[in-house]
mmCIF file of the C-alpha atoms, coordinates in Angstrom:
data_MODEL
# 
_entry.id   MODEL 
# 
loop_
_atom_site.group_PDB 
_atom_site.id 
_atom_site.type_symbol 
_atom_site.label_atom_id 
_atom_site.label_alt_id 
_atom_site.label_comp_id 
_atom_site.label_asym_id 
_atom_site.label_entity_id 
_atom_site.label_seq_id 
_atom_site.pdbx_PDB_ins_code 
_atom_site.Cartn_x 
_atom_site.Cartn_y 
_atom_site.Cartn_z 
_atom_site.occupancy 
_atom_site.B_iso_or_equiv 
_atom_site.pdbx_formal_charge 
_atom_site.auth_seq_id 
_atom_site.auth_comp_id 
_atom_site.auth_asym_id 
_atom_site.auth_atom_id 
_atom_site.pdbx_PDB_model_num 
ATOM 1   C CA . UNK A 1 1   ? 152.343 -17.532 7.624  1.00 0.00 ? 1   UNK A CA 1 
ATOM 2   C CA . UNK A 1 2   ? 151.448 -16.208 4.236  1.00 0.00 ? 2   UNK A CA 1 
ATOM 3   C CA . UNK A 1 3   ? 150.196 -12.716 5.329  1.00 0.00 ? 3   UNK A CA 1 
ATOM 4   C CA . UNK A 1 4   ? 150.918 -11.952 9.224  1.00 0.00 ? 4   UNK A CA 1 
ATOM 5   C CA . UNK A 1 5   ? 148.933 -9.779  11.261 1.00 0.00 ? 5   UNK A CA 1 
ATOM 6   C CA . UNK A 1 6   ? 149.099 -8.415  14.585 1.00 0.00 ? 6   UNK A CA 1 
ATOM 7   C CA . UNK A 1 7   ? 146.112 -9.291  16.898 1.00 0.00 ? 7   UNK A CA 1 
ATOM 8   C CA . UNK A 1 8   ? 143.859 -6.536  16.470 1.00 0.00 ? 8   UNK A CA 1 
ATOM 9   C CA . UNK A 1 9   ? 143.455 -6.600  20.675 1.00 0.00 ? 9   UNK A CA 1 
ATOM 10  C CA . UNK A 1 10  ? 146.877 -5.673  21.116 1.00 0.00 ? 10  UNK A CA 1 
ATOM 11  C CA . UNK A 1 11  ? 147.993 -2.966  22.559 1.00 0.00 ? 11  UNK A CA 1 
ATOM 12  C CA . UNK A 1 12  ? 151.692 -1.342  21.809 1.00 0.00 ? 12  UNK A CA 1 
ATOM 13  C CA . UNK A 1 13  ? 153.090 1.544   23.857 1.00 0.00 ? 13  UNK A CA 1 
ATOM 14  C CA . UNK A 1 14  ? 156.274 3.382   23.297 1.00 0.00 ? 14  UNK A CA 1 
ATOM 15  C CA . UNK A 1 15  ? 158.420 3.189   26.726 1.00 0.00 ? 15  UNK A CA 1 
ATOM 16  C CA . UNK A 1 16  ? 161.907 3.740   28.023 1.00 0.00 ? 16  UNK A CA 1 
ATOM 17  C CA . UNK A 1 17  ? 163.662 0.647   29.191 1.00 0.00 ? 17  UNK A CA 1 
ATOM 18  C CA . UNK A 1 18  ? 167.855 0.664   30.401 1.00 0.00 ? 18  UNK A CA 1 
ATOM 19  C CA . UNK A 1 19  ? 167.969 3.794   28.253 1.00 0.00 ? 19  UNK A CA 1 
ATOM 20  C CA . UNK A 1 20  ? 166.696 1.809   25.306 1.00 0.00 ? 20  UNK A CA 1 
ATOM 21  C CA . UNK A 1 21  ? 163.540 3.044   23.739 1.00 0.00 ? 21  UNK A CA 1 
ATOM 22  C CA . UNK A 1 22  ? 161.239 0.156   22.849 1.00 0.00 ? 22  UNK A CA 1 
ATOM 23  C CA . UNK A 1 23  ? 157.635 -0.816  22.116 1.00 0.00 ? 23  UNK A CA 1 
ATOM 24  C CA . UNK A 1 24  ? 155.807 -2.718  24.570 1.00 0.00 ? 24  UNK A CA 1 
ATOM 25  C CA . UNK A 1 25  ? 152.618 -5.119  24.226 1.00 0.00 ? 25  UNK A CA 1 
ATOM 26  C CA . UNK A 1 26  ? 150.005 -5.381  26.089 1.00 0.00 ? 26  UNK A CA 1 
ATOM 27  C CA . UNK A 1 27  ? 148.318 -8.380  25.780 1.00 0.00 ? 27  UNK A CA 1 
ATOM 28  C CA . UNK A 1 28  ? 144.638 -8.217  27.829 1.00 0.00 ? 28  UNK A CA 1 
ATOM 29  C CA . UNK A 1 29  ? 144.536 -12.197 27.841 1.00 0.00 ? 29  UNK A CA 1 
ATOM 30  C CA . UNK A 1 30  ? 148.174 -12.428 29.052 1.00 0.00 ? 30  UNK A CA 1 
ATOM 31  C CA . UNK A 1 31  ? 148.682 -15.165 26.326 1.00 0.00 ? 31  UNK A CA 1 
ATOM 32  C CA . UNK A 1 32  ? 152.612 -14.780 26.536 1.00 0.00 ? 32  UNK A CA 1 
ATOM 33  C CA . UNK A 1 33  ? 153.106 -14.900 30.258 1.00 0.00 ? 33  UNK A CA 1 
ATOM 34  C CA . UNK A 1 34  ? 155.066 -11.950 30.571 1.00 0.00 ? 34  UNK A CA 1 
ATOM 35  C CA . UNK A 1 35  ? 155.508 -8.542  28.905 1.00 0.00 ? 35  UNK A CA 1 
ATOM 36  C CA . UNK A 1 36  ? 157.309 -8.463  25.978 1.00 0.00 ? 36  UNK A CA 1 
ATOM 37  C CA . UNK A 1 37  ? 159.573 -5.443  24.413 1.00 0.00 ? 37  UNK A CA 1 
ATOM 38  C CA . UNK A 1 38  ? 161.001 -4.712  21.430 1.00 0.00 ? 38  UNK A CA 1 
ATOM 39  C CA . UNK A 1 39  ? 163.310 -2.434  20.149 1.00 0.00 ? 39  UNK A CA 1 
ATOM 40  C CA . UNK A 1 40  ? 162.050 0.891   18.738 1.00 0.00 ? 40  UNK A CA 1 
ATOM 41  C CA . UNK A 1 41  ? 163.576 0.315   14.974 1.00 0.00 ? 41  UNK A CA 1 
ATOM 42  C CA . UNK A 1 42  ? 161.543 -2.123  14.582 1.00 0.00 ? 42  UNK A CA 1 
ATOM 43  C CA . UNK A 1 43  ? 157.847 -0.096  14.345 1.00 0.00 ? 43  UNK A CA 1 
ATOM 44  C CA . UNK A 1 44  ? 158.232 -0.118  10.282 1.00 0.00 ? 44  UNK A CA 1 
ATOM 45  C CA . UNK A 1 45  ? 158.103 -3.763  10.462 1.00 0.00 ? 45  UNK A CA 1 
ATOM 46  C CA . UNK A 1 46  ? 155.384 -4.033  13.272 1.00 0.00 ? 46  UNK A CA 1 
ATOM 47  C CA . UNK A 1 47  ? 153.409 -1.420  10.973 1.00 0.00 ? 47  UNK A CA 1 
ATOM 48  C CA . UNK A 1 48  ? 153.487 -3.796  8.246  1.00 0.00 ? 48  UNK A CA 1 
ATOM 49  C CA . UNK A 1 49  ? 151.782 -6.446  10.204 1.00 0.00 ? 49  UNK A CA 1 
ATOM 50  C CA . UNK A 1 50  ? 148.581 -5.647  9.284  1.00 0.00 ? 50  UNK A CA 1 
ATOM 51  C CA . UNK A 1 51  ? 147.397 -9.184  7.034  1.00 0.00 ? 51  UNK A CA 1 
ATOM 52  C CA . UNK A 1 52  ? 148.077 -7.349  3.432  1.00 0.00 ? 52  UNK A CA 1 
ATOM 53  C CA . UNK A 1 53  ? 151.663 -7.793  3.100  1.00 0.00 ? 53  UNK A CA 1 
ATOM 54  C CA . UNK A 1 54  ? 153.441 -11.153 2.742  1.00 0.00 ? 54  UNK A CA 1 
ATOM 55  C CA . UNK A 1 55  ? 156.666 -11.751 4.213  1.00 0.00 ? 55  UNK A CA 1 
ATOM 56  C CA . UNK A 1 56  ? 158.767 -10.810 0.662  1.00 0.00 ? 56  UNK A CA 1 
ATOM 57  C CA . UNK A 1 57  ? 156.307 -6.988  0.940  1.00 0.00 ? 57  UNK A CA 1 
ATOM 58  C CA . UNK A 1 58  ? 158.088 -6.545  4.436  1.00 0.00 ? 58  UNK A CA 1 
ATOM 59  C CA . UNK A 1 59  ? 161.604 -7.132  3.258  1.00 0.00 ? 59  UNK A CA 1 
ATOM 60  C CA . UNK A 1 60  ? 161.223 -5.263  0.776  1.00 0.00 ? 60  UNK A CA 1 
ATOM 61  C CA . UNK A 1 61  ? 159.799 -2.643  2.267  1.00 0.00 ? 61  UNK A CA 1 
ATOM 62  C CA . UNK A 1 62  ? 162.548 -2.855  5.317  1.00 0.00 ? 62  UNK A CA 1 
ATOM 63  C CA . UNK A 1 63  ? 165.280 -2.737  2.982  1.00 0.00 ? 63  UNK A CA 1 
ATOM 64  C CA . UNK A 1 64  ? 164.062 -0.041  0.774  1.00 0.00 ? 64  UNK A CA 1 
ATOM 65  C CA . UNK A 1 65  ? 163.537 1.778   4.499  1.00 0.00 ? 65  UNK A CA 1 
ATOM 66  C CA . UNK A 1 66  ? 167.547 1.313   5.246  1.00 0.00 ? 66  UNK A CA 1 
ATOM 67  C CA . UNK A 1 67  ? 168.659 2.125   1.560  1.00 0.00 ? 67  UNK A CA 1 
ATOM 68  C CA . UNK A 1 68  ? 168.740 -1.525  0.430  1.00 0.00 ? 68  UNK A CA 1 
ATOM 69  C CA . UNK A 1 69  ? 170.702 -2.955  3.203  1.00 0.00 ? 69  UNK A CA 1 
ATOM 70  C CA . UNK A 1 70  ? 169.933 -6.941  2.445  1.00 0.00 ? 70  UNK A CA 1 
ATOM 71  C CA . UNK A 1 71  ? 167.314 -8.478  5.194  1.00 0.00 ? 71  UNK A CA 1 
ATOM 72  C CA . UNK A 1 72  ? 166.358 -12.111 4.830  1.00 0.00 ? 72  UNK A CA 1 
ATOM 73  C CA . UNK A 1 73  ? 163.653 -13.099 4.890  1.00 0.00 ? 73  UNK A CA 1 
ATOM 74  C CA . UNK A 1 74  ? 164.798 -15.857 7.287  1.00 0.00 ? 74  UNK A CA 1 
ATOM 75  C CA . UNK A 1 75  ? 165.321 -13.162 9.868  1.00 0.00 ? 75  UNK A CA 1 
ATOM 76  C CA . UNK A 1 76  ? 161.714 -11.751 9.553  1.00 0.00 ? 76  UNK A CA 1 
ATOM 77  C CA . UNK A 1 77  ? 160.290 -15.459 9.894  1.00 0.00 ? 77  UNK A CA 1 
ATOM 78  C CA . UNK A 1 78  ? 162.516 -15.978 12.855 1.00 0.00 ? 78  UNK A CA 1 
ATOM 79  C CA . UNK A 1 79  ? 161.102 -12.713 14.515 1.00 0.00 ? 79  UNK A CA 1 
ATOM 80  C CA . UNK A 1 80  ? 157.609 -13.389 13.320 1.00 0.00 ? 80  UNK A CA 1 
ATOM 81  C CA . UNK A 1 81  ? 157.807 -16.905 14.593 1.00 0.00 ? 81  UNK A CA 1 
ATOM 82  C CA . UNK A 1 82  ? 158.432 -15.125 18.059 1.00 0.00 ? 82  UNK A CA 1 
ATOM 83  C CA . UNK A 1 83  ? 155.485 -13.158 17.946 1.00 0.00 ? 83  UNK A CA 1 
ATOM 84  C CA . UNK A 1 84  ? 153.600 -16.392 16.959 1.00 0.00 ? 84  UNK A CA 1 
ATOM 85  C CA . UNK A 1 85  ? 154.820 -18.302 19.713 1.00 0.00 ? 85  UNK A CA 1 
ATOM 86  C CA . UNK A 1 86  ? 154.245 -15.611 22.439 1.00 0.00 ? 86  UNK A CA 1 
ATOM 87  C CA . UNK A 1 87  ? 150.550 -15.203 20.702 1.00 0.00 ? 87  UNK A CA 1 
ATOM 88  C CA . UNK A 1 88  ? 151.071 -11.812 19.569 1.00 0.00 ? 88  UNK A CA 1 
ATOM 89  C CA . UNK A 1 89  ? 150.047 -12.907 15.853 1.00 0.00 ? 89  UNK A CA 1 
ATOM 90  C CA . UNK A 1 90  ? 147.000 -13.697 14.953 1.00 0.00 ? 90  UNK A CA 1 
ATOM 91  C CA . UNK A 1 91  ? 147.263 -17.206 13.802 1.00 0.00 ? 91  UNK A CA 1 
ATOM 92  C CA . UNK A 1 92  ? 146.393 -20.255 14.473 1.00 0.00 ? 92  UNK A CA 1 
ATOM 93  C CA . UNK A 1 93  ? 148.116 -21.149 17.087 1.00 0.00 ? 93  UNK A CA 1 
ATOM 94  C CA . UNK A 1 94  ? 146.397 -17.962 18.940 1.00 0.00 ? 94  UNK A CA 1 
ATOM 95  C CA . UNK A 1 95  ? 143.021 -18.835 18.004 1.00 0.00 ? 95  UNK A CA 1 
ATOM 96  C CA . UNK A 1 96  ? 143.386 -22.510 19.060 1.00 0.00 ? 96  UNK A CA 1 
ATOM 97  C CA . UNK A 1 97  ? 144.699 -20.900 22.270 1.00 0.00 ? 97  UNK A CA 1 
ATOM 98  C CA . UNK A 1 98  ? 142.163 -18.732 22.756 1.00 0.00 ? 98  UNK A CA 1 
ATOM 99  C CA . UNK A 1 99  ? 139.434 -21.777 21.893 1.00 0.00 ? 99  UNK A CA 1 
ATOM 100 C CA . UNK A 1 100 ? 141.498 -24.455 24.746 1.00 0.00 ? 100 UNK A CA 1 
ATOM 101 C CA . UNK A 1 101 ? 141.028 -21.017 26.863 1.00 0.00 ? 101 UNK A CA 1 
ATOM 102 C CA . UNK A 1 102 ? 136.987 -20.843 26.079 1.00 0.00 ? 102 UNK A CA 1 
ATOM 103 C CA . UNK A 1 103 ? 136.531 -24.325 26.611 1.00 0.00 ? 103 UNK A CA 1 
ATOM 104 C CA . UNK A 1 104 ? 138.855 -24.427 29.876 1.00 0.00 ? 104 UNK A CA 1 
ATOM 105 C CA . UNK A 1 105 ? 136.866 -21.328 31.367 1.00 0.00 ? 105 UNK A CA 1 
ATOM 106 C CA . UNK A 1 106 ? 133.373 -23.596 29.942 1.00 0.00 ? 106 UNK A CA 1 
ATOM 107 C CA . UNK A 1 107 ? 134.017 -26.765 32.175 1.00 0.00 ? 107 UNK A CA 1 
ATOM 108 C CA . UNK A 1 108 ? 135.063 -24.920 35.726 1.00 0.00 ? 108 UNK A CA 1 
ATOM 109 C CA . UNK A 1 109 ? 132.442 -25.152 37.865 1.00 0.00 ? 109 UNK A CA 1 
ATOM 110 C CA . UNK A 1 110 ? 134.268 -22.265 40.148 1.00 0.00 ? 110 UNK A CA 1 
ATOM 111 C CA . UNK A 1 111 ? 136.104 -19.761 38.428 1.00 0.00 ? 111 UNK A CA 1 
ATOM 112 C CA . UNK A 1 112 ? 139.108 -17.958 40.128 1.00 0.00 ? 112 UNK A CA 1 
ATOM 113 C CA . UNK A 1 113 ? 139.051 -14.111 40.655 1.00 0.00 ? 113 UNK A CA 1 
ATOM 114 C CA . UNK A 1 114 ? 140.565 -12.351 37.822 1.00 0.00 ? 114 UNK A CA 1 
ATOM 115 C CA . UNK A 1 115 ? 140.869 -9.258  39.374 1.00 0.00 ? 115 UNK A CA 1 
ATOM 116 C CA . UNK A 1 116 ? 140.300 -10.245 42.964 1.00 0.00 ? 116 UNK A CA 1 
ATOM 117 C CA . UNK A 1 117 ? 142.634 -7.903  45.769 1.00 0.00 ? 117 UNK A CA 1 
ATOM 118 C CA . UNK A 1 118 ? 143.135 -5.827  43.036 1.00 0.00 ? 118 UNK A CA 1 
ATOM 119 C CA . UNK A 1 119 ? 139.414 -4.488  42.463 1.00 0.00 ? 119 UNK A CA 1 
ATOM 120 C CA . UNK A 1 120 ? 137.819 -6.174  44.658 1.00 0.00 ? 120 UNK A CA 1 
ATOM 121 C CA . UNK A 1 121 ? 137.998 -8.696  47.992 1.00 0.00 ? 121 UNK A CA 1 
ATOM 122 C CA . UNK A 1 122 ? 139.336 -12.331 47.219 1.00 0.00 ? 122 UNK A CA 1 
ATOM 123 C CA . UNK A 1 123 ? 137.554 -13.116 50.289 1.00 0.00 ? 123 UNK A CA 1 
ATOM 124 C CA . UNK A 1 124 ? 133.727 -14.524 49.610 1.00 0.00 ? 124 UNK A CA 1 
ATOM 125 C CA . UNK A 1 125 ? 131.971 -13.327 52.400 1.00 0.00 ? 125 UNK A CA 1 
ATOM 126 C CA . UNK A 1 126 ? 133.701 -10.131 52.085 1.00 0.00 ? 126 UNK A CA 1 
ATOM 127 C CA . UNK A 1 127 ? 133.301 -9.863  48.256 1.00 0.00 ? 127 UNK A CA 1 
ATOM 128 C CA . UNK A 1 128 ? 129.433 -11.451 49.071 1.00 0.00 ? 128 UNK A CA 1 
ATOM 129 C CA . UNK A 1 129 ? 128.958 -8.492  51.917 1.00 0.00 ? 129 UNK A CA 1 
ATOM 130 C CA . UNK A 1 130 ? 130.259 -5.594  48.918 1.00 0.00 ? 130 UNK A CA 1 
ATOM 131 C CA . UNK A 1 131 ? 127.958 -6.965  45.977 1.00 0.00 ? 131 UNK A CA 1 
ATOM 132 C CA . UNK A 1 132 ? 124.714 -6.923  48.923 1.00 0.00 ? 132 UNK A CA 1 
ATOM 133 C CA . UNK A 1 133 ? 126.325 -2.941  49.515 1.00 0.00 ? 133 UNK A CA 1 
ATOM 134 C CA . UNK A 1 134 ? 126.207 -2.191  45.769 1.00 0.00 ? 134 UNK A CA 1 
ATOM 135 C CA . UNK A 1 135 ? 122.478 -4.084  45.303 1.00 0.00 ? 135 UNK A CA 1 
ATOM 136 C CA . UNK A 1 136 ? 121.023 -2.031  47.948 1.00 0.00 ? 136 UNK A CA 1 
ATOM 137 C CA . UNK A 1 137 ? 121.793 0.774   46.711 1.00 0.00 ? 137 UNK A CA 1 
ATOM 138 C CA . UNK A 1 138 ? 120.724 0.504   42.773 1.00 0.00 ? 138 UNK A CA 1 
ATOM 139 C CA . UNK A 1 139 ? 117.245 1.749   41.493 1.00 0.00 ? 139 UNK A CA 1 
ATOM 140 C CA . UNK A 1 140 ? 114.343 -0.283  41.795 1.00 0.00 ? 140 UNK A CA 1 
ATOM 141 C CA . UNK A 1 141 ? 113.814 -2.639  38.324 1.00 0.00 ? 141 UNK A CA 1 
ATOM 142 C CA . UNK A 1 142 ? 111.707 -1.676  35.612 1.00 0.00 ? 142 UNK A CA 1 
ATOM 143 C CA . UNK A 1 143 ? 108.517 -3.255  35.692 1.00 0.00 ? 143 UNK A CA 1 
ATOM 144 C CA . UNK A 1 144 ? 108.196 -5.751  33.357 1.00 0.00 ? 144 UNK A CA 1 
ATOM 145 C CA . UNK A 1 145 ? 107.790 -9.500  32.709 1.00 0.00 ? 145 UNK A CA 1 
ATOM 146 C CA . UNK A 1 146 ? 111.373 -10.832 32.077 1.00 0.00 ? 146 UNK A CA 1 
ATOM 147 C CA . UNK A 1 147 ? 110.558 -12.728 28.058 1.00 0.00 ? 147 UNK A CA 1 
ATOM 148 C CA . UNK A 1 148 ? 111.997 -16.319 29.086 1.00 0.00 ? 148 UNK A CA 1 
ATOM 149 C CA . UNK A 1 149 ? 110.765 -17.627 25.686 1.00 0.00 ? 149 UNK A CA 1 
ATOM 150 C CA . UNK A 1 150 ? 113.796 -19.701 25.044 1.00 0.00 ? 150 UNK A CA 1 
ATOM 151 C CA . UNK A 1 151 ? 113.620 -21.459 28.351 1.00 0.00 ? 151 UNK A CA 1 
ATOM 152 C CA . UNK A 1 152 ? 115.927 -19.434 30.592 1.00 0.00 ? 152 UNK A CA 1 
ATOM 153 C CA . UNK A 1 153 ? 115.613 -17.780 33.416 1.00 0.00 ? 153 UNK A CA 1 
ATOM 154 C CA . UNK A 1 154 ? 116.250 -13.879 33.894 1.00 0.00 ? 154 UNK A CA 1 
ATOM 155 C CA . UNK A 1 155 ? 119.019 -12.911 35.455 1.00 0.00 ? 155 UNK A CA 1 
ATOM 156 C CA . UNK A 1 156 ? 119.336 -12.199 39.048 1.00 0.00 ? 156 UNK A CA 1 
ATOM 157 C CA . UNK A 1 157 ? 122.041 -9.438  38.822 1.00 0.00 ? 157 UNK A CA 1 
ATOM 158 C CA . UNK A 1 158 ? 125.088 -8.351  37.117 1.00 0.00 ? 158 UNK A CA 1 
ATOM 159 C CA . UNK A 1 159 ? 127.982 -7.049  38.636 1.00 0.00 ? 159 UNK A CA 1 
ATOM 160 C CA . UNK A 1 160 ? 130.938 -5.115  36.989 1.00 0.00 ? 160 UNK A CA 1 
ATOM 161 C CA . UNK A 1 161 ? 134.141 -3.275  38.943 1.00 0.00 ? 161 UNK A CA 1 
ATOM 162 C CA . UNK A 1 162 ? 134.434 0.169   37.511 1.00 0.00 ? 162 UNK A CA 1 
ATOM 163 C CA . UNK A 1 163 ? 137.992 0.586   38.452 1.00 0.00 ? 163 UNK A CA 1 
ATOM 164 C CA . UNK A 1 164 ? 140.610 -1.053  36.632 1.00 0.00 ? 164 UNK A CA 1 
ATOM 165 C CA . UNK A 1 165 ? 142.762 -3.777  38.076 1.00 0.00 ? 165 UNK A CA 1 
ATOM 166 C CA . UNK A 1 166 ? 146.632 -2.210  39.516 1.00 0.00 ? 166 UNK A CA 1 
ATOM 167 C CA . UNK A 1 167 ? 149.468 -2.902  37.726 1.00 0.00 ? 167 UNK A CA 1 
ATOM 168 C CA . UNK A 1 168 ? 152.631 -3.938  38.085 1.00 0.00 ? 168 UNK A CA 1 
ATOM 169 C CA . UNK A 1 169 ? 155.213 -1.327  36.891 1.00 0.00 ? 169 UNK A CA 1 
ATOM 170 C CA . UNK A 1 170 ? 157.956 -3.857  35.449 1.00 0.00 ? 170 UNK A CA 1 
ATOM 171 C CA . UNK A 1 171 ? 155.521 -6.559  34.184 1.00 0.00 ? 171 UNK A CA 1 
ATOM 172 C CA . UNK A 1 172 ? 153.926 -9.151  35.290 1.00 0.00 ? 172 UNK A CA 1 
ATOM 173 C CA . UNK A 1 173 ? 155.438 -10.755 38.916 1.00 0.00 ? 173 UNK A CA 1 
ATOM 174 C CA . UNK A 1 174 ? 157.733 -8.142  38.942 1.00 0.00 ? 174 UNK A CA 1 
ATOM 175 C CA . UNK A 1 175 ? 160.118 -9.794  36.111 1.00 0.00 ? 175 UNK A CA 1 
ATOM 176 C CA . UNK A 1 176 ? 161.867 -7.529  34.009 1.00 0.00 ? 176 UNK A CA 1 
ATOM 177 C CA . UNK A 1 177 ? 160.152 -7.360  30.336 1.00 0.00 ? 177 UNK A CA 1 
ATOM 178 C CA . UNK A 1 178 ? 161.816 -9.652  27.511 1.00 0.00 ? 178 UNK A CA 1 
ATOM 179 C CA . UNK A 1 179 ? 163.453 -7.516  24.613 1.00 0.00 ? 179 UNK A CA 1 
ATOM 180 C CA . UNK A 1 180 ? 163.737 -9.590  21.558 1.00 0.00 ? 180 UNK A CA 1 
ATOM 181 C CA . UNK A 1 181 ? 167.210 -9.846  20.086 1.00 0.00 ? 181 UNK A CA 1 
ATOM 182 C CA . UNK A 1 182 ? 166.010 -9.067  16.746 1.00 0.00 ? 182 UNK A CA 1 
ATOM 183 C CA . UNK A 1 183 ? 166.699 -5.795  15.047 1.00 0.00 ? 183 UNK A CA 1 
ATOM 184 C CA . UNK A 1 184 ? 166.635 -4.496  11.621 1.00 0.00 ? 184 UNK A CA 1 
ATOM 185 C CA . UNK A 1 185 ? 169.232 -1.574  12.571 1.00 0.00 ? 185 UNK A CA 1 
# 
């Protein structure tokens, strides 16, 4: 990893967990399974994930942070290695995740609910009966020929919840979130 860099989708939040304070990620593709934590000190170095600094830049820069306490650069591989493998990084090993995702979602010829009994009914007749609701009640289309130049057919309708899915206050099936061990303090 010559120049690691923190997926760009990611979202960190500062939060309060068994006293500790830590930084949580939010992953919107829920890459790593679970939510992940990590400890507070360690913002400087998450800062510093930004694809311009090379491994040696953020040791330096941590130890000049902690008055030139020594940090190896074996630790900072080791917790960068961690992000990697929990897809936090943006690597390769997220995008050929992401791409085995694309082509997964690609080849299903029925696709589960994402958000389903969160925003909306898992149940098809029921979920069917709430799109007919929502149809019925939009304006009239604008008249005009659909341009179907490149073969395809217009579409019929697009749907889209408005209310964002309900989560889980502790992380994902109500598991605890993972603090990584590693700290610079």
């Amino acid at each position: 990893m010559k120049k690691p860099r923190l997926r760009s989708d990611i979202q960190m939040a500062a939060s309060t967990l068994e006293g500790r304070q830590v930084i949580t990620f939010h992953d919107p593709f829920q890459l790593g399974g679970r939510t992940v934590a990590v400890d507070m000190g360690l913002l400087p170095l998450l800062e510093l994930l930004d694809g311009r600094h090379d491994v040696r830049d953020i040791q330096m820069a941590m130890m000049s942070r902690q008055g030139g306490r020594l940090i190896f650069q074996t630790e900072i591989e080791s917790f960068l290695n961690q992000l990697d493998r929990i897809f936090l990084l943006d690597s390769d090993l997220f995008r050929e995740r992401m791409q085995k995702i694309r082509e997964e979602f690609g080849s299903e010829s029925k696709r589960a609910f994402v958000h389903g009994g969160k925003c909306y009914d898992t149940d098809p007749a029921r979920l069917s009966r709430f799109i007919e609701e929502i149809d019925c009640n939009l304006p009239p289309l604008i008249d005009r020929a659909p341009d179907t130049s490149a073969g395809s057919s217009p579409p019929t309708s697009i749907s889209r919840s408005h209310r964002g899915p309900t989560l889980a206050p502790t992380g994902r099936s109500g598991e605890s979130p993972t603090i990584s061990s590693f700290s610079l303090a």
